[in-house]
PDB file of N, CA, C and O in Angstrom, chain B, residues numbered from 101:
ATOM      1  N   UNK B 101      27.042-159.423 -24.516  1.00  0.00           N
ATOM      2  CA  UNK B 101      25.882-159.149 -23.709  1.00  0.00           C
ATOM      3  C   UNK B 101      25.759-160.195 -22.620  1.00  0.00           C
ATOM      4  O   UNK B 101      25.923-161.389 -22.869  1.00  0.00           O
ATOM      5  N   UNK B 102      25.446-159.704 -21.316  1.00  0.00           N
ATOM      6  CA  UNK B 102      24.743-160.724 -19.993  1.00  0.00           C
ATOM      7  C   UNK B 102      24.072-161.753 -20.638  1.00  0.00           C
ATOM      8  O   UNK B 102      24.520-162.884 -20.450  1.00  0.00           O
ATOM      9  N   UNK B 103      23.209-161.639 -21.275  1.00  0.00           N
ATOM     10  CA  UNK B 103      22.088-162.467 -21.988  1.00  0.00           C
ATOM     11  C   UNK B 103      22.606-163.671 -22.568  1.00  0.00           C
ATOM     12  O   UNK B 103      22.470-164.759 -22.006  1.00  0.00           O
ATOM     13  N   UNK B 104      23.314-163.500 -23.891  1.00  0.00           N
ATOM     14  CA  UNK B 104      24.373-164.975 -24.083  1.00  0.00           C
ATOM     15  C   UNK B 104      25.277-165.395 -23.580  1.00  0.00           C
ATOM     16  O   UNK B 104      25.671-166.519 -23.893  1.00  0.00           O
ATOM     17  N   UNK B 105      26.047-164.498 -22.441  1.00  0.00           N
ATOM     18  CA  UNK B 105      26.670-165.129 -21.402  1.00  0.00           C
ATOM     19  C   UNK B 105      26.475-165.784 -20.660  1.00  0.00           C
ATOM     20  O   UNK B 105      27.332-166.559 -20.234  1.00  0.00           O
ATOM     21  N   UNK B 106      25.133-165.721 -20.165  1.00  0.00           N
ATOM     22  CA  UNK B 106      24.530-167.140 -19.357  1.00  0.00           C
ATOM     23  C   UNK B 106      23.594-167.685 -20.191  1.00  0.00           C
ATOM     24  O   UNK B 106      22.827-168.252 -19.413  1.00  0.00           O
ATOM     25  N   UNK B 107      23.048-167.917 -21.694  1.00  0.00           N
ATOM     26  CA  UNK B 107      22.632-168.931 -22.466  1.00  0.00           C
ATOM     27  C   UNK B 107      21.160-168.342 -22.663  1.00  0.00           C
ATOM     28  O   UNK B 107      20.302-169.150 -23.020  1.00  0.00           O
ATOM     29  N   UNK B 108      20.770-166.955 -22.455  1.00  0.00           N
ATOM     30  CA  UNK B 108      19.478-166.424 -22.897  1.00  0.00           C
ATOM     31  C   UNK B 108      19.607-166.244 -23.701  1.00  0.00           C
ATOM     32  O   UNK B 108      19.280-165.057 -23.711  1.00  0.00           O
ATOM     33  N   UNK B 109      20.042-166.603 -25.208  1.00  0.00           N
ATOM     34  CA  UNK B 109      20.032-166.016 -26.266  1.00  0.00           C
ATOM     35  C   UNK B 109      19.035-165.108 -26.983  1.00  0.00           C
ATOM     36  O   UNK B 109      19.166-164.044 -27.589  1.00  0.00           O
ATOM     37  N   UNK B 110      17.941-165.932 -26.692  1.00  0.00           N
ATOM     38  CA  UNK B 110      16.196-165.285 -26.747  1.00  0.00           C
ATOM     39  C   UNK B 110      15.907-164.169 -26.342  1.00  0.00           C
ATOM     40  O   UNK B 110      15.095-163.503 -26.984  1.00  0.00           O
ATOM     41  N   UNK B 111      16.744-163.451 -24.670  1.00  0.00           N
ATOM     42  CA  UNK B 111      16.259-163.078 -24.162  1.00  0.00           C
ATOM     43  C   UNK B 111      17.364-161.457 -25.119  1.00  0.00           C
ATOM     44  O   UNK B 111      16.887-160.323 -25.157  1.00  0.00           O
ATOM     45  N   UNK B 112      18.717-161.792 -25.719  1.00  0.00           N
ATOM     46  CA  UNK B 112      19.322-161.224 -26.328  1.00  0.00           C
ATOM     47  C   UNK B 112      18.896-160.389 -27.956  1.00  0.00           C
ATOM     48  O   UNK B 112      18.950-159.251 -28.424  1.00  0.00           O
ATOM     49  N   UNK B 113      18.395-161.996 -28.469  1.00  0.00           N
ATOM     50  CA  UNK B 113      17.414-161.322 -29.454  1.00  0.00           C
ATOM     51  C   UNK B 113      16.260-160.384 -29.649  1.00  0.00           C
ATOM     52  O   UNK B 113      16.090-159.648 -30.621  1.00  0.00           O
ATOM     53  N   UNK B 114      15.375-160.525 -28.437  1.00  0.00           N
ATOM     54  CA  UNK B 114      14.310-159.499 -27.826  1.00  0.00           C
ATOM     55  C   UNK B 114      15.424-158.180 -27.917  1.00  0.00           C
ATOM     56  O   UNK B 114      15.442-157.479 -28.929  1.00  0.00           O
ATOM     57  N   UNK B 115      16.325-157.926 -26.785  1.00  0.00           N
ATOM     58  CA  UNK B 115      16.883-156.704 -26.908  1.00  0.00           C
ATOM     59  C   UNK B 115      17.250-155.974 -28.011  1.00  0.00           C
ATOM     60  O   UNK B 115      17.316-154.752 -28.138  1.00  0.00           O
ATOM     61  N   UNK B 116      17.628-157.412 -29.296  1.00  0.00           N
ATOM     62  CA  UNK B 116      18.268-156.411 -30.391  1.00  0.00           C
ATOM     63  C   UNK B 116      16.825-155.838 -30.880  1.00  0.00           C
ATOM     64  O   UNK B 116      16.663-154.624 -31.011  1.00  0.00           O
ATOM     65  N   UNK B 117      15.749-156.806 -31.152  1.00  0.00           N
ATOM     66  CA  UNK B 117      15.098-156.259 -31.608  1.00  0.00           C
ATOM     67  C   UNK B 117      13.932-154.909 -31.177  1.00  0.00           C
ATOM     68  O   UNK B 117      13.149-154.359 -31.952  1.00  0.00           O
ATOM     69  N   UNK B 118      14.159-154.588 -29.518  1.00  0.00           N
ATOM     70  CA  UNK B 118      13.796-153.554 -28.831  1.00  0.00           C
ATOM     71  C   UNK B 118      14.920-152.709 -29.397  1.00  0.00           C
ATOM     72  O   UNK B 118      14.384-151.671 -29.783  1.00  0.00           O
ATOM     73  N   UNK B 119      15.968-152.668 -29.586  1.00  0.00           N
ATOM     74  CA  UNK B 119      16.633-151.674 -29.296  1.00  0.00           C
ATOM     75  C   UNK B 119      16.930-151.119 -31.495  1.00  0.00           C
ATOM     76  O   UNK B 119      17.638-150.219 -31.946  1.00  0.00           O
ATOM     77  N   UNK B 120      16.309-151.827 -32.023  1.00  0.00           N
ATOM     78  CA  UNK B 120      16.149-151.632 -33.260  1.00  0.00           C
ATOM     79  C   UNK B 120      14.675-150.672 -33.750  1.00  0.00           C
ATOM     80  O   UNK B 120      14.407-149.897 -34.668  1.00  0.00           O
ATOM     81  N   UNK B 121      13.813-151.352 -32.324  1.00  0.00           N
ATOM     82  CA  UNK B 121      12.795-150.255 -32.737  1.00  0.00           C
ATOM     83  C   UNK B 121      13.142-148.627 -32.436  1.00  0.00           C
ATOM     84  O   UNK B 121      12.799-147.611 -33.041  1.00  0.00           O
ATOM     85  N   UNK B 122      14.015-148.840 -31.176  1.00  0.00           N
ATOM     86  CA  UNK B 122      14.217-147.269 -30.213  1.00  0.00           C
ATOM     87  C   UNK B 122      15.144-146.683 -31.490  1.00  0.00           C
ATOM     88  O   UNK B 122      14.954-145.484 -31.694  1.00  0.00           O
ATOM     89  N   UNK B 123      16.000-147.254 -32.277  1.00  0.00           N
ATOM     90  CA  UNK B 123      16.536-146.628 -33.311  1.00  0.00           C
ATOM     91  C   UNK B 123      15.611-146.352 -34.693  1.00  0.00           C
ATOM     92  O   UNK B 123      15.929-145.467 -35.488  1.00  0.00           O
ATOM     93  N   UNK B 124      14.629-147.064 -34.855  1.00  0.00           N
ATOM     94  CA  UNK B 124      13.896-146.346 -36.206  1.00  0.00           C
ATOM     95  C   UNK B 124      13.062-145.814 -35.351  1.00  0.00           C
ATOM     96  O   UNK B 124      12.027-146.432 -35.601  1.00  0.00           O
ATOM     97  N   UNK B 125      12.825-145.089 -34.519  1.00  0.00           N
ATOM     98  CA  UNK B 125      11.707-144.333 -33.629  1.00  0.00           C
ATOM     99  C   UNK B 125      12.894-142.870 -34.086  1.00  0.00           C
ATOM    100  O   UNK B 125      12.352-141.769 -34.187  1.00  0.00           O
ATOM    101  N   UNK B 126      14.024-142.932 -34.267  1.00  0.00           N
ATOM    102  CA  UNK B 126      15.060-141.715 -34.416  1.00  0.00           C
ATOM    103  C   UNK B 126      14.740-141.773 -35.256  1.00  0.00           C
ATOM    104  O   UNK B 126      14.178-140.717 -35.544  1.00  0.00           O
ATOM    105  N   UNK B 127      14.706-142.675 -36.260  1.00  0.00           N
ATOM    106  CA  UNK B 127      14.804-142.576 -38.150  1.00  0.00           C
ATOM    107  C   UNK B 127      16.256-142.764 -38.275  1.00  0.00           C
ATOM    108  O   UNK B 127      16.994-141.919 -38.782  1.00  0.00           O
ATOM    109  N   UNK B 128      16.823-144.401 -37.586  1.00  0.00           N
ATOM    110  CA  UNK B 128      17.973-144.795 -37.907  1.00  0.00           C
ATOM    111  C   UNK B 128      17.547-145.939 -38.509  1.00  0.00           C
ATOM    112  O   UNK B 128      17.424-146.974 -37.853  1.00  0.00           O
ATOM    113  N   UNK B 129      17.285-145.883 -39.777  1.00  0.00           N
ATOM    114  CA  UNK B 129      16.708-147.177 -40.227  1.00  0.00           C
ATOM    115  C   UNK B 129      17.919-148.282 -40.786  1.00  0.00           C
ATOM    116  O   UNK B 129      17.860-149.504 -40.647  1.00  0.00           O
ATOM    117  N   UNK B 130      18.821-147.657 -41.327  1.00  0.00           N
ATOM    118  CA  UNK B 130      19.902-148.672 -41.298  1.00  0.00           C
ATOM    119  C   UNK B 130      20.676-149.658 -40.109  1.00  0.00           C
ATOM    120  O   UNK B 130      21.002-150.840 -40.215  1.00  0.00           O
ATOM    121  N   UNK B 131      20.840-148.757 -38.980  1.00  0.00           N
ATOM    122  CA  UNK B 131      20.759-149.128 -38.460  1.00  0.00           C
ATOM    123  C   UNK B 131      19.693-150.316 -37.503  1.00  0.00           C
ATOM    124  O   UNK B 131      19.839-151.505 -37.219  1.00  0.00           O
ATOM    125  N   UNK B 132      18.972-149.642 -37.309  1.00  0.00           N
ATOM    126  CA  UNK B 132      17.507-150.804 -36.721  1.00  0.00           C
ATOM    127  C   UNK B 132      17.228-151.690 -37.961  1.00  0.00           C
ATOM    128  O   UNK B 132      16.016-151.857 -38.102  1.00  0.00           O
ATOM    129  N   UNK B 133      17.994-152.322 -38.921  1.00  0.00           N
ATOM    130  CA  UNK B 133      17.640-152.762 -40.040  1.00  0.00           C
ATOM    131  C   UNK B 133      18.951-154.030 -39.585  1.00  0.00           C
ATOM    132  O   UNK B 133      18.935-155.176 -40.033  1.00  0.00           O
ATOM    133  N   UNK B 134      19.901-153.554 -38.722  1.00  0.00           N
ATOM    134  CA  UNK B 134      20.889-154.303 -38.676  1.00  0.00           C
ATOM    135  C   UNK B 134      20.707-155.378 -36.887  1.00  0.00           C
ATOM    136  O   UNK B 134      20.951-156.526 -36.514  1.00  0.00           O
ATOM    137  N   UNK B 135      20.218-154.268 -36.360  1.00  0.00           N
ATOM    138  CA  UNK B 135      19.318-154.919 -35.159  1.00  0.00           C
ATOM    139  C   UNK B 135      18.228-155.587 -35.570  1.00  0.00           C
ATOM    140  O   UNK B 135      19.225-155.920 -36.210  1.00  0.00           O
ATOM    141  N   UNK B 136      17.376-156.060 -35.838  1.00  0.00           N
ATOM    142  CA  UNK B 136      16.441-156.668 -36.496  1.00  0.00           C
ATOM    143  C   UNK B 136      17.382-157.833 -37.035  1.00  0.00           C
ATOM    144  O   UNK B 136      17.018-158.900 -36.541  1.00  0.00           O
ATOM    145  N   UNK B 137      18.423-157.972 -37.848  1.00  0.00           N
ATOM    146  CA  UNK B 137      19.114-158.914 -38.215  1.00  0.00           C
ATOM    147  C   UNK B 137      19.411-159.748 -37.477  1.00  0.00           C
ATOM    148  O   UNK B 137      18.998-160.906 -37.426  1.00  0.00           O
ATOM    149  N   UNK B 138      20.369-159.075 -36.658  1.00  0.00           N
ATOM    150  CA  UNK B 138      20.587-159.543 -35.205  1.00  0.00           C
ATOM    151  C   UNK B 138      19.572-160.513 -34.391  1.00  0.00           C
ATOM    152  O   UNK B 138      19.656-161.717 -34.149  1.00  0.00           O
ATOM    153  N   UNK B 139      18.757-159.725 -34.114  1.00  0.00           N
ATOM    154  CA  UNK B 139      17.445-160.221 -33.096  1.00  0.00           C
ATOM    155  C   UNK B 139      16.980-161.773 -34.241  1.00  0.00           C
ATOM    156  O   UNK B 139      16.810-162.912 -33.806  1.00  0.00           O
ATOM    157  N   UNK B 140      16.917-161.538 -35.061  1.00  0.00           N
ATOM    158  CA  UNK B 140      16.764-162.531 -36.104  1.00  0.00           C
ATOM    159  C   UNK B 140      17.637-163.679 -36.029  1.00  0.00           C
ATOM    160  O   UNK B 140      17.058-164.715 -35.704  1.00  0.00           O
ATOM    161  N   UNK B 141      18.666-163.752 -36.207  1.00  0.00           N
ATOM    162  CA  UNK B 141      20.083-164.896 -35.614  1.00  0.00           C
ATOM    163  C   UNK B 141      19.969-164.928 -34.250  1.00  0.00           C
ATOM    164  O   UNK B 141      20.815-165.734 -33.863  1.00  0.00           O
ATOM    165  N   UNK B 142      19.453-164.540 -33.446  1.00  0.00           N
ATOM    166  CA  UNK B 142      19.585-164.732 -32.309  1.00  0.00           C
ATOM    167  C   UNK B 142      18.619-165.749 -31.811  1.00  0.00           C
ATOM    168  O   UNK B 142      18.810-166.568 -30.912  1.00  0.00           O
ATOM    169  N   UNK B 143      17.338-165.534 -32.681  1.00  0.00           N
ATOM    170  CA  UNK B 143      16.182-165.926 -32.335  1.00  0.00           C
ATOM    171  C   UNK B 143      16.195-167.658 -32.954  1.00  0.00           C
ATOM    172  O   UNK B 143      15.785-168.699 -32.443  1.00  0.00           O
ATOM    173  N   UNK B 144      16.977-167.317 -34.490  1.00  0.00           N
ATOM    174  CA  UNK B 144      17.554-168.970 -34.718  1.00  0.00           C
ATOM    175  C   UNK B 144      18.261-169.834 -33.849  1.00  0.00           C
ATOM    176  O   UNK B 144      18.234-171.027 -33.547  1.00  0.00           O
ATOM    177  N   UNK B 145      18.979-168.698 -33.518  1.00  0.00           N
ATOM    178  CA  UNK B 145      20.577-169.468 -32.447  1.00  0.00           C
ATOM    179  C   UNK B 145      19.880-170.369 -31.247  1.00  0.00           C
ATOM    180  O   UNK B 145      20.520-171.271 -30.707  1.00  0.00           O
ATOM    181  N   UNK B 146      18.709-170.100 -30.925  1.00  0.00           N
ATOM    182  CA  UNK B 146      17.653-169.993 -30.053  1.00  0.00           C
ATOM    183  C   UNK B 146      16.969-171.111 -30.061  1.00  0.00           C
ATOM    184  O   UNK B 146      16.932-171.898 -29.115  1.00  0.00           O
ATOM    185  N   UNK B 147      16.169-171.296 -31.531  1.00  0.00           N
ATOM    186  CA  UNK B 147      15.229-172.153 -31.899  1.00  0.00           C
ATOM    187  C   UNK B 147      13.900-171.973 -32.356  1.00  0.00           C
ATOM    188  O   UNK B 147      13.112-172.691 -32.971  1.00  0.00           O
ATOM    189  N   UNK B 148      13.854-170.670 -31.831  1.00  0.00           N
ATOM    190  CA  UNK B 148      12.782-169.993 -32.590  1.00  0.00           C
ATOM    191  C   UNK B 148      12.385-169.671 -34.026  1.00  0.00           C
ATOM    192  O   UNK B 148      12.067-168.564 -34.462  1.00  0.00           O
ATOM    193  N   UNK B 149      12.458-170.819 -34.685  1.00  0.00           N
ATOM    194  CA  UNK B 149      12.354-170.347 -36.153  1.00  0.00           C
ATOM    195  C   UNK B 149      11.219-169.706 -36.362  1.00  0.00           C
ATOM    196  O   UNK B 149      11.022-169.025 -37.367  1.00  0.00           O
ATOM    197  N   UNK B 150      10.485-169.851 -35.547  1.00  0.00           N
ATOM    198  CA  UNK B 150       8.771-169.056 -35.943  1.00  0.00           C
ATOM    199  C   UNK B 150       8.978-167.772 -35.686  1.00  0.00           C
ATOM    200  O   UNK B 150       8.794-167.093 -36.696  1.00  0.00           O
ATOM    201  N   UNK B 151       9.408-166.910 -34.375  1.00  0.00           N
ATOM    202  CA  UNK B 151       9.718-165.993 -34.328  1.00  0.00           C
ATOM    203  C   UNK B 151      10.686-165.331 -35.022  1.00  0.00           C
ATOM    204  O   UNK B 151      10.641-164.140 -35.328  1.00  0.00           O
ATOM    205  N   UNK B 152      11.610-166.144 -35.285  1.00  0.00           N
ATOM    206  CA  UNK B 152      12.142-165.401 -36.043  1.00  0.00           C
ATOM    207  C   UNK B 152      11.985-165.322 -37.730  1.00  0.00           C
ATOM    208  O   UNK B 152      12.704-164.966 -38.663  1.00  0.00           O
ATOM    209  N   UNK B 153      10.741-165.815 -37.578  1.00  0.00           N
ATOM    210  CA  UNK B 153      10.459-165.340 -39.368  1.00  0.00           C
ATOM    211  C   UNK B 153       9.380-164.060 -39.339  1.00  0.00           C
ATOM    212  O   UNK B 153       9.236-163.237 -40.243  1.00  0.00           O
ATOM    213  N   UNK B 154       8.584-164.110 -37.936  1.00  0.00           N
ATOM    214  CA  UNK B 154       7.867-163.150 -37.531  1.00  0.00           C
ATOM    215  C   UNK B 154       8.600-161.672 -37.558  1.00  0.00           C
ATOM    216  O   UNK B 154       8.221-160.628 -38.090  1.00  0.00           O
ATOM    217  N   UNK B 155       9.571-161.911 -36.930  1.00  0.00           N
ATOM    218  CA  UNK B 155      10.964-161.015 -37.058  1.00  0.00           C
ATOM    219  C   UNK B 155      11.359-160.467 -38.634  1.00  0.00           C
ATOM    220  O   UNK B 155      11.275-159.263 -38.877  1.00  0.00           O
ATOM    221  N   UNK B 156      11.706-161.238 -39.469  1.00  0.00           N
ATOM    222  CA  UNK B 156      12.261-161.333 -40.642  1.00  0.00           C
ATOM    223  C   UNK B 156      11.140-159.925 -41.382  1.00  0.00           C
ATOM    224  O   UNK B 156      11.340-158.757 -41.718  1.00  0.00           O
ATOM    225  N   UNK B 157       9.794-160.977 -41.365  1.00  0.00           N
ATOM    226  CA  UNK B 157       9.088-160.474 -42.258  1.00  0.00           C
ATOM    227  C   UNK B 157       8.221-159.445 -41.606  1.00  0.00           C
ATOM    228  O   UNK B 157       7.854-158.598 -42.420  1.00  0.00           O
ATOM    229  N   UNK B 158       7.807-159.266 -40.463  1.00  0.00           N
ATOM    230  CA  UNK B 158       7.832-157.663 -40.128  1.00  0.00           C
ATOM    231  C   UNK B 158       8.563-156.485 -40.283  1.00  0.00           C
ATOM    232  O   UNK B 158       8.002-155.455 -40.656  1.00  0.00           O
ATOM    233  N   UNK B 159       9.523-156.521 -40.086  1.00  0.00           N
ATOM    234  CA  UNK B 159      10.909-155.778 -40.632  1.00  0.00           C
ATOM    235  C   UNK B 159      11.420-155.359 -41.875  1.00  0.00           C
ATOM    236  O   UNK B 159      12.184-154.445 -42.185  1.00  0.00           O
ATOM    237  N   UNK B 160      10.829-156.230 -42.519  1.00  0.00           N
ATOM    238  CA  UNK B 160      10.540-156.295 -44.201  1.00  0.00           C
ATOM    239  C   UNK B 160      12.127-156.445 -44.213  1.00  0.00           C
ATOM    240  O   UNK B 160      12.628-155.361 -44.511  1.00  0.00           O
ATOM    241  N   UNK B 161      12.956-157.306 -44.017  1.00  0.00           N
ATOM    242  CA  UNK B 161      15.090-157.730 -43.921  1.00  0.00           C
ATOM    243  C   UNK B 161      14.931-158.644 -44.966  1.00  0.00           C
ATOM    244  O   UNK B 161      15.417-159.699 -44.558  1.00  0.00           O
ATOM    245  N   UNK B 162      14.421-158.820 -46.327  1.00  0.00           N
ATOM    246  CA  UNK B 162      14.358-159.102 -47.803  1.00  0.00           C
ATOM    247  C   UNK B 162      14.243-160.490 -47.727  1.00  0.00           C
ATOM    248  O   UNK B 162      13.978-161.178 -46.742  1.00  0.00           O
ATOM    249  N   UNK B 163      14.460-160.810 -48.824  1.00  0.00           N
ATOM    250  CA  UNK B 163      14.372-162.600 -49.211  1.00  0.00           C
ATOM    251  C   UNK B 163      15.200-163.237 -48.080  1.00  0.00           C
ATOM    252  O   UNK B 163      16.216-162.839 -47.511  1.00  0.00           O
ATOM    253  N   UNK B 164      14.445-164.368 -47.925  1.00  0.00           N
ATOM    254  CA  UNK B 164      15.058-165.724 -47.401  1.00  0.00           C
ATOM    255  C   UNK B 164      16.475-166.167 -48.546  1.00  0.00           C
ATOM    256  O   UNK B 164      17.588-166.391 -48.071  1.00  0.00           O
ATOM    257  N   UNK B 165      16.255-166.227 -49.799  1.00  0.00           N
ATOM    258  CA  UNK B 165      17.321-166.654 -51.065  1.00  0.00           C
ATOM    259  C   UNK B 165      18.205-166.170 -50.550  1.00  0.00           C
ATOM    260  O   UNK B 165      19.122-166.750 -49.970  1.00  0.00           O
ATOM    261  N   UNK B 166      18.027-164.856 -50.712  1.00  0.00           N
ATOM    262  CA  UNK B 166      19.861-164.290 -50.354  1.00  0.00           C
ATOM    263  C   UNK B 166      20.524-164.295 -49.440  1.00  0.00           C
ATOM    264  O   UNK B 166      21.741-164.158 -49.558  1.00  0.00           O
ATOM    265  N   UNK B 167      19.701-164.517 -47.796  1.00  0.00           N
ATOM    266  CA  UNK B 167      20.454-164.538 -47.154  1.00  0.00           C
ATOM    267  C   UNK B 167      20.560-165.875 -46.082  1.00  0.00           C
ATOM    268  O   UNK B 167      20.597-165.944 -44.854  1.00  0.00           O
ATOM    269  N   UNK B 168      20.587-166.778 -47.042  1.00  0.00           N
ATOM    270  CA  UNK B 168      20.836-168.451 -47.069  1.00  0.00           C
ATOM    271  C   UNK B 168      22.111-168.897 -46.403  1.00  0.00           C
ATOM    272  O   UNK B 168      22.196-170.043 -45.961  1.00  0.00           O
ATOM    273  N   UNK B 169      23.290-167.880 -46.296  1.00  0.00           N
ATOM    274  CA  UNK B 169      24.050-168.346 -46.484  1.00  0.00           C
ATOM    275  C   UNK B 169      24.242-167.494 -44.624  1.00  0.00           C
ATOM    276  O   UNK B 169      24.817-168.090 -43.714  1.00  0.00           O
ATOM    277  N   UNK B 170      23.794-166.472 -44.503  1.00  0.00           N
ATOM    278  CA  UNK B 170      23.644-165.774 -43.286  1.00  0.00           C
ATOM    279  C   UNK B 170      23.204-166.334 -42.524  1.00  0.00           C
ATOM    280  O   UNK B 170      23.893-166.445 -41.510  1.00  0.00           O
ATOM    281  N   UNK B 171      21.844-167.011 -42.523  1.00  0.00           N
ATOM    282  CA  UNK B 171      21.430-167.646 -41.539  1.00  0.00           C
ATOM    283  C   UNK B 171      22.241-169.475 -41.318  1.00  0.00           C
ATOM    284  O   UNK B 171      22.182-170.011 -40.212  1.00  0.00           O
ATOM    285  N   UNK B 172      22.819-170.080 -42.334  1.00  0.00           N
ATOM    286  CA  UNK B 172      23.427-170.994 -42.077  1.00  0.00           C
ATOM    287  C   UNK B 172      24.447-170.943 -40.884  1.00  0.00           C
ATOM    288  O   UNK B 172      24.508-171.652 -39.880  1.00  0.00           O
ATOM    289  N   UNK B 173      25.376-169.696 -41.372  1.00  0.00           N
ATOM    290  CA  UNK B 173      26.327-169.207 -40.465  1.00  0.00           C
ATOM    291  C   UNK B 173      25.777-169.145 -39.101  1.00  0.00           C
ATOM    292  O   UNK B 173      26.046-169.941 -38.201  1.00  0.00           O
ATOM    293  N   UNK B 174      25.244-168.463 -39.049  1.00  0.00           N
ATOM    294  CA  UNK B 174      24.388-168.529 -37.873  1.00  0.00           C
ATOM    295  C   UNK B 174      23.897-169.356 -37.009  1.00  0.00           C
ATOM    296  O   UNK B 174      23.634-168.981 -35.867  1.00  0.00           O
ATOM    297  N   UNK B 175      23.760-170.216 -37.293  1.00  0.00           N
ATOM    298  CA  UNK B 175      23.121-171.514 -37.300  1.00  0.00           C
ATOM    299  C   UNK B 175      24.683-172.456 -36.457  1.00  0.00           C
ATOM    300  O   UNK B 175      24.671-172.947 -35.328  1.00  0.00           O
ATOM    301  N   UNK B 176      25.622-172.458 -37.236  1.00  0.00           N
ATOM    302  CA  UNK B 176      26.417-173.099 -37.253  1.00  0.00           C
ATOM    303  C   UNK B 176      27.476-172.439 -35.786  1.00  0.00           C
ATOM    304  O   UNK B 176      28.199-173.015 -34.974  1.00  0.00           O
ATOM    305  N   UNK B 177      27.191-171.336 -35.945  1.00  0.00           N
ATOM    306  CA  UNK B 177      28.540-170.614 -34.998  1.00  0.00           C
ATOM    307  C   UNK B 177      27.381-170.795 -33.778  1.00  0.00           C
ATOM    308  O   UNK B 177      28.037-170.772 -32.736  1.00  0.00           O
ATOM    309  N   UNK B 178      25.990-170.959 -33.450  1.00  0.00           N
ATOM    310  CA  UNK B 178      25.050-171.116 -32.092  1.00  0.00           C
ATOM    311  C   UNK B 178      25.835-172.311 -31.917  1.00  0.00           C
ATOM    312  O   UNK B 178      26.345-172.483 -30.810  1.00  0.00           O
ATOM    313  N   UNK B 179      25.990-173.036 -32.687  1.00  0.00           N
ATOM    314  CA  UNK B 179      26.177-175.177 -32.433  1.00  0.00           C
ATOM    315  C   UNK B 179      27.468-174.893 -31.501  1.00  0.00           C
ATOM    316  O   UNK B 179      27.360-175.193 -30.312  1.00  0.00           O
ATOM    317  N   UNK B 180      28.396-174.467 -31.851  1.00  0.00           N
ATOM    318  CA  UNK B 180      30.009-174.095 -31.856  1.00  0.00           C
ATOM    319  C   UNK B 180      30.003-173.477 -30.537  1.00  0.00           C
ATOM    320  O   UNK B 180      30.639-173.962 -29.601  1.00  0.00           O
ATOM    321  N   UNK B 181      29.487-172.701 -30.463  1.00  0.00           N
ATOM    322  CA  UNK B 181      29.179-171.731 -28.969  1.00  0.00           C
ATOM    323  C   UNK B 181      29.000-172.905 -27.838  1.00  0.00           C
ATOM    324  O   UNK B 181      29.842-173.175 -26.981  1.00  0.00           O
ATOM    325  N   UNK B 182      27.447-173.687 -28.050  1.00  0.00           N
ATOM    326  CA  UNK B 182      27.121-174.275 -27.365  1.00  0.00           C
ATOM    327  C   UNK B 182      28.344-175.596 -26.987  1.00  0.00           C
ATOM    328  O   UNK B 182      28.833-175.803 -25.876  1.00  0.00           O
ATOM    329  N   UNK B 183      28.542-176.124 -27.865  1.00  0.00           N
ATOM    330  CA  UNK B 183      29.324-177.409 -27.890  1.00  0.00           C
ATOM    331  C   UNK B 183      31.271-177.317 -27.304  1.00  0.00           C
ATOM    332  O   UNK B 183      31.983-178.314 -27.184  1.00  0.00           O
ATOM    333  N   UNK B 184      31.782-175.661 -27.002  1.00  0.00           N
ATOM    334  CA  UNK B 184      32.880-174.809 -26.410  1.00  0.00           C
ATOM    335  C   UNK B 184      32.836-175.233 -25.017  1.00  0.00           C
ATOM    336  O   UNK B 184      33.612-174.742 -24.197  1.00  0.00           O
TER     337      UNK B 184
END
């Protein structure tokens, strides 16, 4: 995407998570379940941890426990990006 190509990541995460609603507005909920994820790592990658728990837990995208290891990743491959 344009967006993390020039370092909006934020502005990337917004999209997933617009474009997650335009898919459960179809009743693609798996899908917009995976956008929402997205928009979610994006919003970490970002710095937004507030939003993106706003994210998380509107969406109802389950426990923080399990996916510990998702958002680390996440976390880790933003650092990697940036520091390239």
């Amino acid at each position: 995407m344009a967006a993390k190509d020039h370092g909006y990541i934020h502005e990337q995460g917004l999209a997933f998570e617009r474009y997650g609603n335009f898919l459960e507005s179809l009743v693609e909920t798996t899908e917009a379940s995976l956008c929402y994820k997205s928009a979610h790592v994006c919003y970490v990658q970002w710095g937004g941890l507030r939003i993106a728990e706003h994210v998380w837990n509107k969406y109802n995208l389950g426990t923080h426990n399990q996916d510990v290891h998702y958002l680390t990743t996440a976390a880790a491959t933003a650092k990697h990006d940036r520091d390239a």
